[in-house]
C-alpha positions as CSV (number, residue, x, y, z in Angstrom):
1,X,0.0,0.0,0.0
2,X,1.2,3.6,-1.1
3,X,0.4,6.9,-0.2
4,X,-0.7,9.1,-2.6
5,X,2.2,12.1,-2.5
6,X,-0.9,14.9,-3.1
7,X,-2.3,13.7,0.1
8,X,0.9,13.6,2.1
9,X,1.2,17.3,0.8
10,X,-2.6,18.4,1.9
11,X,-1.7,16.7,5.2
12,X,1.8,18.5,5.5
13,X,-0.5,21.8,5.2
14,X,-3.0,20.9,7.4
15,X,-0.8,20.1,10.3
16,X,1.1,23.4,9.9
17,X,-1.9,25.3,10.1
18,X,-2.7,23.3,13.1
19,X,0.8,23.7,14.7
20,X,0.6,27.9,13.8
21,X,-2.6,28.0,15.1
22,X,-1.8,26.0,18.4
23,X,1.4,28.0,19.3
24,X,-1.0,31.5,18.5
25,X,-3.3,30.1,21.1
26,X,-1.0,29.5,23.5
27,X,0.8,32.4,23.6
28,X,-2.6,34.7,23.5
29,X,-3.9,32.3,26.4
30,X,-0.8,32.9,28.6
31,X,0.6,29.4,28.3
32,X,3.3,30.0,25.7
33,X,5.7,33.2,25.8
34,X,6.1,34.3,22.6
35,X,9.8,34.9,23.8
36,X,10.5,30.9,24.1
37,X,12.0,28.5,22.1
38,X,9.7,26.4,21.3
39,X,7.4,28.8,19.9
40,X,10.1,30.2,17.5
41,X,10.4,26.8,16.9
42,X,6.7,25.8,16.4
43,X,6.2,28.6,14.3
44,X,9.1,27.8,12.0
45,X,8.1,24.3,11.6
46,X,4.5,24.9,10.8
47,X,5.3,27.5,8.5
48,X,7.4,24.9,6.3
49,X,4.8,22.2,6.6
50,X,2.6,24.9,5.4
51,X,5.1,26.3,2.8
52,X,5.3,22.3,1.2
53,X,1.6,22.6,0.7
54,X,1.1,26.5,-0.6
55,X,3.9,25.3,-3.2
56,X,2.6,22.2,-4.4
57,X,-0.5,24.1,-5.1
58,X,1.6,27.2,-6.8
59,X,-0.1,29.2,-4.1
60,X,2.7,31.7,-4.3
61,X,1.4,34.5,-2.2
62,X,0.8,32.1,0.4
63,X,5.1,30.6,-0.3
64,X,6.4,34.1,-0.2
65,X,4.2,34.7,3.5
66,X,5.6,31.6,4.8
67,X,9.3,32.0,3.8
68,X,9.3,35.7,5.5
69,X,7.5,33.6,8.6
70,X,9.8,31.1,8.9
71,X,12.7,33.7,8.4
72,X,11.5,36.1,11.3
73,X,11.6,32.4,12.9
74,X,14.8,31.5,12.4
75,X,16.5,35.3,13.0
76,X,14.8,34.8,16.5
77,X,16.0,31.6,17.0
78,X,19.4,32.7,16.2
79,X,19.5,35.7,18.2
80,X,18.2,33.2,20.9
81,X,21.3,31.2,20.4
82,X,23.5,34.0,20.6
83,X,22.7,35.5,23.5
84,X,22.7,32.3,25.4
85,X,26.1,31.6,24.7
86,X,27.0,35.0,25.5
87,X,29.6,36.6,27.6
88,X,27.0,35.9,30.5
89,X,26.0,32.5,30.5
90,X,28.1,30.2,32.4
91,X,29.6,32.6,34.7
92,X,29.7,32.0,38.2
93,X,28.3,35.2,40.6
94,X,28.1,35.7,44.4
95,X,24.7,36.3,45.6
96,X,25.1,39.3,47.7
97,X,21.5,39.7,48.8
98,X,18.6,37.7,48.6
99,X,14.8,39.2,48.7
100,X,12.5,36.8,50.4
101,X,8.8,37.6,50.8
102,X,8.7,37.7,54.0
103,X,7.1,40.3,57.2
104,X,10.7,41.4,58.1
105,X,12.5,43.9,56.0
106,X,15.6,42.7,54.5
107,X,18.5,44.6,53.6
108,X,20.7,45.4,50.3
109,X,24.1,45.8,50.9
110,X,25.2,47.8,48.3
111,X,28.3,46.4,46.1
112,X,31.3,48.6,45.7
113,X,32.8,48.8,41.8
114,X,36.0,46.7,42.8
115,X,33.9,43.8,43.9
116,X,31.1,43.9,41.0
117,X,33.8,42.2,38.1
118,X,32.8,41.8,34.9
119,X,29.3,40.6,34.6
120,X,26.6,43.0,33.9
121,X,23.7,42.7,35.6
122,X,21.7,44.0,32.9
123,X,22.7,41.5,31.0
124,X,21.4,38.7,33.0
125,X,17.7,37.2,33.2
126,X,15.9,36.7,36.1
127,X,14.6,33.4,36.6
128,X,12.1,32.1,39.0
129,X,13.2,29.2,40.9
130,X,12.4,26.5,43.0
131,X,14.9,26.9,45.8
132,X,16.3,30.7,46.4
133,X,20.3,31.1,46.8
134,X,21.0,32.3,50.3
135,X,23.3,35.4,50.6
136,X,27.3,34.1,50.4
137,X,26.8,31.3,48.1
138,X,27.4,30.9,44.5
139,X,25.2,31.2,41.5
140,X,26.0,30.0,38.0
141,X,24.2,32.1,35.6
């Protein structure tokens, strides 16, 4: 038994629609950032399954769309890639203060110039985590 290739094309469409459609609804629900990975990702995907399709139909507004969506895709992804092997990434930082949420008020010290090195802090994300670093220890960033 073969598949017919015109209906693994219409299928190749139909789940990139699905897969562009999903990550929209995600992020515009809250459950995707449109900052991650994987929706660069799932958008760059779907618009090549959809791109396979809109060409085997000659559907060449549709090819030139796609292309430009899969490129904003990729140029995303590759900034992505960049800054996360940075100058940043991997470098291990004292915590000087940590902010708990808590009754009691806690205190900044503030970090004179000699003891700040080299790592910006503008530079690097804040993540949410499970366990907080306590004040003294090290943090690989």
């Amino acid at each position: 038994m073969t598949i017919p290739l015109h209906f693994l094309v219409s299928l190749s469409g139909y789940l990139g629609a699905v897969l562009l459609l999903a990550s929209f609804a995600a992020s515009s629900t809250g459950h995707l950032s449109t900052d991650s990975r994987r929706y660069h990702a799932a958008n760059l995907i779907g618009g090549a399954a959809l791109m396979i399709s809109c060409i085997a139909q000659a559907a060449w507004p549709s090819v030139g769309v796609n292309v430009a969506w899969m490129g904003i895709s990729l140029l995303t992804l590759a900034q992505a890639a960049a800054a996360r092997s940075g100058a940043v990434a991997g470098h291990v930082v004292d915590v000087v203060s940590v902010e708990v949420a808590s009754s009691e008020p806690t205190r900044k010290r503030r970090v004179p110039r000699s003891e700040r090195g080299a790592c910006r802090p503008s530079r690097i994300r804040h993540r949410r985590a499970v366990g907080s670093p306590e004040a003294g220890s090290r943090v690989t960033v």
